[in-house]
C-alpha positions as CSV (number, residue, x, y, z in Angstrom):
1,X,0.0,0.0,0.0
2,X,2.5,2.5,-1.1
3,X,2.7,6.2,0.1
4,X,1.8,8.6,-2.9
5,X,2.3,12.6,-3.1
6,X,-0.9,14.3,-5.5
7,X,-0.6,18.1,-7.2
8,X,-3.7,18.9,-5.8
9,X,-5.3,22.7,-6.9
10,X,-3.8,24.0,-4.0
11,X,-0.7,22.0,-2.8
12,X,0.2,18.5,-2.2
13,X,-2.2,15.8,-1.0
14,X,-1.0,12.8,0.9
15,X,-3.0,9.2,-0.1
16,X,-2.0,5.7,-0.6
17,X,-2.7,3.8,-4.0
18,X,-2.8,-0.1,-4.9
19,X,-2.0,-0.8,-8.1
20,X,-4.0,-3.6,-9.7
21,X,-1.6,-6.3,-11.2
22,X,-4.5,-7.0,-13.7
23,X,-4.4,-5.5,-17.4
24,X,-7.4,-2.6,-17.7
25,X,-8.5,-2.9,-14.2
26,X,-11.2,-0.5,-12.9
27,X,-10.6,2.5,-10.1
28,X,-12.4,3.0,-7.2
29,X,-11.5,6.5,-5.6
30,X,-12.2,6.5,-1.5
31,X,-13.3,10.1,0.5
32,X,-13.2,10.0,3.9
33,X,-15.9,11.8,6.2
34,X,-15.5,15.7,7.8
35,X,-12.0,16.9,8.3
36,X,-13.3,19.2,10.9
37,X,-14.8,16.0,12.5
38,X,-11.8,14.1,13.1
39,X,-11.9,12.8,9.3
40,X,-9.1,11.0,7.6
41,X,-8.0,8.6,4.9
42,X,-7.4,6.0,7.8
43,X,-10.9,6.1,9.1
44,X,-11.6,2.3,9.4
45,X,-14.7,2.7,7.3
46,X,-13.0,4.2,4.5
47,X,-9.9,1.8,4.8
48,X,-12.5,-0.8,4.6
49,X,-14.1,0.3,1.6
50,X,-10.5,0.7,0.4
51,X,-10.0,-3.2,0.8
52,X,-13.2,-4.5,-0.7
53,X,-12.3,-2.8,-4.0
54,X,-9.0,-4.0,-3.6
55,X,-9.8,-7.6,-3.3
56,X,-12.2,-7.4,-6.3
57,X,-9.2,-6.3,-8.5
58,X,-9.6,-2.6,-8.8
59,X,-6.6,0.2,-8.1
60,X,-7.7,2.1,-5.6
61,X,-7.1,5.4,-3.8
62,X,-7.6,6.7,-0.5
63,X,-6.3,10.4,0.4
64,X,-6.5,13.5,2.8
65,X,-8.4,16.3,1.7
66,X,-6.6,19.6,1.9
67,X,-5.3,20.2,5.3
68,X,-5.9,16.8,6.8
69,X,-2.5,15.2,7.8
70,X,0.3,16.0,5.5
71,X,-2.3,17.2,2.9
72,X,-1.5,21.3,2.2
73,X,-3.8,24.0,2.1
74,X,-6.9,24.8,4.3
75,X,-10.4,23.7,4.6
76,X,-12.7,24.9,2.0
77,X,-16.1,24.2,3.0
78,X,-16.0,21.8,0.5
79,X,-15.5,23.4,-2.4
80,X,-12.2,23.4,-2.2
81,X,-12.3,19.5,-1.2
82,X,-14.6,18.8,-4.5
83,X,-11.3,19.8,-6.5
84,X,-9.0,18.0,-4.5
85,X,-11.4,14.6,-5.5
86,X,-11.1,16.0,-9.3
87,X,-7.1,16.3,-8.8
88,X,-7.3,12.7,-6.9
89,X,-9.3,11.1,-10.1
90,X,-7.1,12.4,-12.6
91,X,-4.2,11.5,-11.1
92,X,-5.4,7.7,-11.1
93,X,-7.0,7.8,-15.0
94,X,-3.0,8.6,-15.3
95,X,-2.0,5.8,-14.0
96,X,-4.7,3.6,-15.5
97,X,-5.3,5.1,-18.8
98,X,-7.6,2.2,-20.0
99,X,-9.3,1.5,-17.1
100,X,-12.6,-0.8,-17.9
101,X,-14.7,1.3,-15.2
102,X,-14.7,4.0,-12.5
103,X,-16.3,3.7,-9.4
104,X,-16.5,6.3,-5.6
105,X,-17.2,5.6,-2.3
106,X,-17.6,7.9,0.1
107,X,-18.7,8.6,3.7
108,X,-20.8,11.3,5.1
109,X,-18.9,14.5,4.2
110,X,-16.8,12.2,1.9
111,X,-20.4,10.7,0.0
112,X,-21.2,14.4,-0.2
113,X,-18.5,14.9,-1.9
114,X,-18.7,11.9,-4.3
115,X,-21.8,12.1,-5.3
116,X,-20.8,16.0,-6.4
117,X,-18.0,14.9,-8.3
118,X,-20.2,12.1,-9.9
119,X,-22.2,15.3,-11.5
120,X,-19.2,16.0,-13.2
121,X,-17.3,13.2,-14.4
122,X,-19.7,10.8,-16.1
123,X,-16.9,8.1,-16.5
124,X,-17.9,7.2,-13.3
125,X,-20.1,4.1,-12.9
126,X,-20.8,3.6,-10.0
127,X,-20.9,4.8,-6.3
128,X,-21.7,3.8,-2.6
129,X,-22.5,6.8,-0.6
130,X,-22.3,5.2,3.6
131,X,-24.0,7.8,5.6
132,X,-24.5,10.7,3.3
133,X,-25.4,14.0,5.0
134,X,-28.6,14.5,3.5
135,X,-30.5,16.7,6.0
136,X,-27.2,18.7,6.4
137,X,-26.3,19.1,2.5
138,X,-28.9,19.7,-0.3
139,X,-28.8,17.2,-2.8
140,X,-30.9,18.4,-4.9
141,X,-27.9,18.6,-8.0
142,X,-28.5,14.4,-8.2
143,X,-30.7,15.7,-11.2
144,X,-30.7,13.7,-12.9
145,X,-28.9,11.2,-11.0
146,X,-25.9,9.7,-13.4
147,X,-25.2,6.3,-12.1
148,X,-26.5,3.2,-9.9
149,X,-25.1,2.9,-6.7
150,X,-25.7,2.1,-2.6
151,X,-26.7,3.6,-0.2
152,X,-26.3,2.4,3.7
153,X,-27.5,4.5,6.8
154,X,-28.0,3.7,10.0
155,X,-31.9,3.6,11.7
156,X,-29.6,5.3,15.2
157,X,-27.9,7.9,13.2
158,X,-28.4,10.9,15.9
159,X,-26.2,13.3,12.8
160,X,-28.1,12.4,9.9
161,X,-31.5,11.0,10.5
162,X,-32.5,7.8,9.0
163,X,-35.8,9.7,7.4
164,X,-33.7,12.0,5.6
165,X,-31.6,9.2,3.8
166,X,-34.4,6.8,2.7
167,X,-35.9,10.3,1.0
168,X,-32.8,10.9,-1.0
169,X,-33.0,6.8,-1.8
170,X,-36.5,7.1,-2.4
171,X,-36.3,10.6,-4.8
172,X,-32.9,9.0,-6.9
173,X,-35.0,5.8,-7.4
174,X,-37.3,6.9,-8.9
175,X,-34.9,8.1,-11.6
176,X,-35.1,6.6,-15.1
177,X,-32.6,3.7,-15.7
178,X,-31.1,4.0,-11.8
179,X,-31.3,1.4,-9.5
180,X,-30.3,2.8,-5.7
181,X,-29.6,-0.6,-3.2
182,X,-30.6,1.3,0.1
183,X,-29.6,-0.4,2.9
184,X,-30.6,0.4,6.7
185,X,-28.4,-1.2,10.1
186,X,-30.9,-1.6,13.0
187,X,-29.1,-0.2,15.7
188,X,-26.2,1.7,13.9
189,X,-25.2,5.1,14.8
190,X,-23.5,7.5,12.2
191,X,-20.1,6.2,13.1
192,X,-20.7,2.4,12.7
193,X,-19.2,1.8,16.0
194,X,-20.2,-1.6,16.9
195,X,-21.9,-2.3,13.4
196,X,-18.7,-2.2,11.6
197,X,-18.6,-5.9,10.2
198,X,-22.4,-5.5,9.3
199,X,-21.8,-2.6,7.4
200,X,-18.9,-4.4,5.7
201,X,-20.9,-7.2,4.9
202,X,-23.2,-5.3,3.1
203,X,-20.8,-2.9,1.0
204,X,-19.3,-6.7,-0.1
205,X,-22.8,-8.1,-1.0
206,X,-23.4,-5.2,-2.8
207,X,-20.2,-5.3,-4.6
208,X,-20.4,-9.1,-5.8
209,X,-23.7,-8.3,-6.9
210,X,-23.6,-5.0,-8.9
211,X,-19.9,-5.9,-10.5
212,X,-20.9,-8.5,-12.6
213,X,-23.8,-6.8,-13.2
214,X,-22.0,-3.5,-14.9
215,X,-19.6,-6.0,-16.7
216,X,-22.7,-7.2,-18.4
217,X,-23.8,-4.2,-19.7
């Protein structure tokens, strides 16, 4: 899991990157949740995510967003962190020019910022969004929606309530061609904390299924 240095739009961004050994292998590009929060590329969630496209063959990147560990710059609110996921993709399409798909995961702030970036690059093909800030962000720019993806939430989450997730589900299903998995843990907070291998579980189901599905296609 080798250290890598990105240009990001304002200074250097610390992640870590595996390289798929296989020819043409998709990218999956991981965002962690609020750097004001305590956020990081080594939150366990996100390192798990990070390992579950891993096994499944893809090169995948984790990394700080601006001013986060050795990442430069400030925090920007988000904007700033939108680019820095922009800087993050590009630098991974130049290390996998023919990749054979594109996929984000994010959490909370981090499936904010995902689904954001999704707007924009429509190489991307698919997404799973853990805990995504819905009564805190608007979300309304998922319109239309451009890809399939998952969505988990906790039915504890005292940050983000349940409600406000399964509306976001709800309102991107019923989007032509997009299929949204929602997912709810009985019992989970908006950390995960002792629902972690649940949660992991289902990101993994998810994956086996959906994968062979957007080979197919």
């Amino acid at each position: 899991m080798p250290e890598v240095t990105l240009n990001g739009p304002d200074g250097r961004l610390e992640g870590r990157y595996h390289h798929s050994k296989q020819a043409n292998a998709p990218i999956a590009l991981l965002l962690h949740p609020h750097p004001q929060h305590g956020g990081t590329m080594n939150n366990r969630l996100v390192y798990a995510m990070y390992q579950a496209f891993v096994k499944r063959g893809f090169s995948a990147l984790r990394f700080n967003f601006r001013g986060v560990g050795r990442s430069q710059a400030e925090f920007d609110n988000g904007q700033g962190e939108l680019s820095d996921a922009a800087a993050a993709l590009d630098w991974m399409q130049g290390h996998n020019q023919n990749a054979s798909g594109c996929w984000i995961g994010g959490y909370s702030f981090g499936a904010w910022i995902g689904m954001q970036l999704m707007m924009r690059r429509p190489e991307i093909t698919g997404f799973i969004a853990v805990a995504p800030p819905a009564s805190i962000h608007d979300f309304s720019f998922l319109a239309p929606c451009p890809s399939s993806g998952m969505i988990v939430h906790g039915d504890d989450d005292k940050v983000v309530p349940v409600a406000a997730a399964e509306k976001l589900a709800n309102k991107l299903s019923s989007q032509k061609n997009i299929e949204i998995d929602y997912r709810v843990i009985a019992g989970a907070d908006h950390f995960f904390s002792s629902h972690m291998d649940e949660l992991c579980a289902h990101v993994e189901d998810y994956l086996d299924k959906a994968l062979p599905e957007a080979e197919a296609k």
